[in-house]
Residue, then its C-alpha position, 0 to 999 in steps of 0.5 A: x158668133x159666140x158659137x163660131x168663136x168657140x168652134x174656132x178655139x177647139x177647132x182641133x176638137x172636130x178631129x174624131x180621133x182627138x175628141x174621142x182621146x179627149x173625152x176618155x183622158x179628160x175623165x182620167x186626168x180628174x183621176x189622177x190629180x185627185x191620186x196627186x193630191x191625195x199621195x202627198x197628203x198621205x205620205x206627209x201624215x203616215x211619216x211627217x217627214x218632207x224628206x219622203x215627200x221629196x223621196x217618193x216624187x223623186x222615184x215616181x219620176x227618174x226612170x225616165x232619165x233612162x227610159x225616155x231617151x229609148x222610147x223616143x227614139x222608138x216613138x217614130x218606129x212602133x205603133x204608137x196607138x197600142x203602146x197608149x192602150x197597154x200603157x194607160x192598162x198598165x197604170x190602172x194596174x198599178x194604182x190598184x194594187x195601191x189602192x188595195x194594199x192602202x185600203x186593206x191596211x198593209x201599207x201603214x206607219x210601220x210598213x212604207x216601203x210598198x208606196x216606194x216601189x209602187x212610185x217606182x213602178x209609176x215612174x217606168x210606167x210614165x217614162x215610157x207613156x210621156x214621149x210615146x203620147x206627145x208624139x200621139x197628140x200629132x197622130x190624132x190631129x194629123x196637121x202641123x198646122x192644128x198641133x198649137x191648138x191641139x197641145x193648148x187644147x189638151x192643155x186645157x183638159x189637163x188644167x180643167x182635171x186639175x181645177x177639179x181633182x184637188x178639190x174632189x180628193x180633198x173632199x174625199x180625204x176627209x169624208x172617206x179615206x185616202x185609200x178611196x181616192x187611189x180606187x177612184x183613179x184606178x177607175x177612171x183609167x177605164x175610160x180612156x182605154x175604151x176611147x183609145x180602142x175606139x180610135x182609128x189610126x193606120x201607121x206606115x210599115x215601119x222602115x228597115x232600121x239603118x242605125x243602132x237605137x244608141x247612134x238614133x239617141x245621140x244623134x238627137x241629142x246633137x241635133x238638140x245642141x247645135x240648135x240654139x232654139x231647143x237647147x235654150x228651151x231644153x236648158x230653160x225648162x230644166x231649170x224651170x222644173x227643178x228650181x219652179x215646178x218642184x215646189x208642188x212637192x212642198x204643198x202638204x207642208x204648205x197647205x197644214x203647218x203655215x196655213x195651219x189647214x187641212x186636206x181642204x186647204x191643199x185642194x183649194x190651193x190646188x184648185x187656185x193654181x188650175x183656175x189659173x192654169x185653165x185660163x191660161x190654156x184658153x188664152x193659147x188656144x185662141x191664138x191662131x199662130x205661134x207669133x209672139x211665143x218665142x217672146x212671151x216664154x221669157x216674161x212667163x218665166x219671170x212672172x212665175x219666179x215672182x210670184x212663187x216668191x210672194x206665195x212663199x211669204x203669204x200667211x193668208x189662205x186667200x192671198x196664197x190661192x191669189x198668187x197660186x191663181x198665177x203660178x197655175x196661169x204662167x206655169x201651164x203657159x210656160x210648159x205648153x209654149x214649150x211644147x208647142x215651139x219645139x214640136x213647130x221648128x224641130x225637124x221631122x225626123x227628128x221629132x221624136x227624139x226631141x221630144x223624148x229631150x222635152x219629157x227628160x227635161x221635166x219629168x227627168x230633172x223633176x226628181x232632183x228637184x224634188x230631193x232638193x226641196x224636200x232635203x232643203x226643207x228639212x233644214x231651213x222650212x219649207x217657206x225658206x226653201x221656196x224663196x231660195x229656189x224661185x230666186x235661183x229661177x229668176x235670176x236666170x229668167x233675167x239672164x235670158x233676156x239677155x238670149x230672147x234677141x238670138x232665141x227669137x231668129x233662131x225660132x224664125x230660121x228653123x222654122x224656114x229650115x223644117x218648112x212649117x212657116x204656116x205655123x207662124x203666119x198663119x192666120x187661120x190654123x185650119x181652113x178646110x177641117x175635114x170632120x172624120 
């Protein structure tokens, strides 16, 4: 019984080509959030300035106000398979080279300037990489009917990267050195390249482009606007990300002057906000349809702004990796919700180019929050900071109370217009799953 619930929650995971991605990525991510834990660190020690933290987040993600629009718009054209490898190759490139200049000393109190260009780099990188890999996760499972599973699944990996990447690079901050910890994720990109090679998908002939890229750009964009369903949980996850997500950037702050901590101390807070965030992808995989989401996103949100605000007052080590347990759940359930809603109701055609829309809104409106708390923080603290922006958070999670009546009919009639019912009623996600 426990065997069948467990197939029944993975169920995507018996798709061959989304297993392989999952194996390869999950070793990668474990790479990356240790690269994650280990930057802020870094930057935070090398110059003592909350500004550059804010700074180097705030480049690592803006290409992609001006490069996501184009690559999704792109994503329903180009050979997604081959821009994953070359991407996933072009991020080992370049957190190598950190590692190297890191490791041989170049890059040091006096000289900085190679981590801003190199998070540059990593944000061209990203811009591309994020629109072209939401829409890849749909190849791999080939199903509308699987994609709830599949986003929360993934979900489920990334978050399980994070329970255990903050802590194995806080380890290893202290035991080697920063440098060795930027090695190790340039590593771990190997195998997600050879599960990418392994994979096997065929992509139709791509049909004769009948408008410019720009008018595809913009048309997306207007189908997002007059759709009232997206443009809230565009606006929704903007406001989220500048005003919520972006106090990760704060964490180094956090985790050495008010808990007066070490790398430890901000691995383990790390690692709290993935227990969180792993429990919460395990609660979205079980769910076997979309029903309630539309309702359960709003009280999410709530939920995360009070809490950033209880973390914000803690002094305690264990009452703060308490409410980052929390933070880590409704977060993750926030952004995957997110994900899953918009690619059910958005119309094929359009898919691509709405979720390019998604990956601005986060990655893109990321960097301006990250200037904000790092400016902020220079002048209040970080503590202050924190209380201030999860309050402007939750003062709009109420306003849209007042909008979950007209969000939730809109979900139901875009859903009838994009013929993916089933999403929402179903009752088993995949009946028949032939195992490729």
């Amino acid at each position: 019984m426990i065997i069948s619930k467990l197939k029944e929650i993975f169920v995507s995971l018996t798709i061959r080509n989304y297993r392989l991605f999952f194996m390869g990525q999950g070793i990668s991510l474990i790479g990356t959030w240790i690269q994650r834990t280990t930057m802020g660190w870094f930057v935070y020690r090398l110059t003592g300035s909350a500004f550059l933290l804010g700074l180097v987040s705030f480049l690592s993600m803006v290409p992609s106000v001006f490069v996501s629009p184009f690559a999704g718009a792109w994503a329903d054209r180009v050979n997604r398979h081959h821009i994953m490898i070359y991407t996933q190759i072009a991020f080992c490139l370049q957190t190598g080279i950190l590692a190297i200049l890191v490791l041989t000393g170049v890059i040091n109190k006096q000289v900085q300037y190679p981590i801003i260009i190199l998070s540059l780099l990593q944000g061209i990188i990203d811009a591309i990489d994020a629109p072209i890999r939401q829409n890849f996760v749909m190849d791999l499972v080939s199903s509308r009917r699987l994609l709830p599973n599949a986003i929360a699944t993934n979900s489920a990996m990334f978050n399980g990267a994070r329970l255990i990447g903050p802590a194995i690079g806080g380890f290893l901050i202290m035991m080697f050195s920063e440098g060795v910890c930027f090695a190790i994720n340039a590593i771990s990109y190997i195998p997600v390249i050879i599960s990418l090679c392994f994979i096997r998908i065929s992509y139709p002939p791509p049909s004769p482009q009948k408008e410019p890229t720009l008018k595809k750009i913009v048309s997306g964009w207007k189908y997002a606007w007059e759709n009232m369903p997206i443009r809230f949980l565009i606006s929704n996850l903007a406001i989220y990300t500048i005003f919520g997500m972006s106090f990760s950037t704060l964490m180094p702050i956090f985790a050495k002057d008010i808990l007066q901590g070490t790398s430890a101390t901000q691995g383990l807070l790390m690692s709290a906000m993935g227990v969180g965030a792993l429990a919460g992808s395990f609660f979205l995989a079980s769910r076997k349809n979309i029903r309630g989401m539309p309702t359960r996103l709003v009280y999410l949100c709530l939920v995360y702004s009070i809490s950033l605000i209880l973390f914000s007052l803690s002094g305690s080590l264990p009452l703060s990796m308490f409410y980052m347990v929390f933070i880590g759940l409704t977060g993750m359930m926030t952004m995957a919700t997110t994900n899953t809603l918009i690619q059910s109701i958005a119309s094929i055609e359009m898919r691509g180019r709405v979720i390019a829309l998604y990956t601005m809104a986060s990655a893109s409106t990321a960097p301006l929050g990250s200037i904000l708390m790092g400016s902020l923080s220079s002048q209040f603290g970080a503590r202050y900071t924190l209380i201030i922006c999860a309050s402007v958070f939750l003062l709009w999670s109420l306003y849209s109370l007042k909008l979950a009546p007209k969000f939730i009919k809109g979900v139901l009639r875009m859903l009838v217009i994009s013929n993916n019912t089933d999403v929402y009623r179903s009752k088993i996600l995949a009946p028949e799953i032939n195992i490729q």
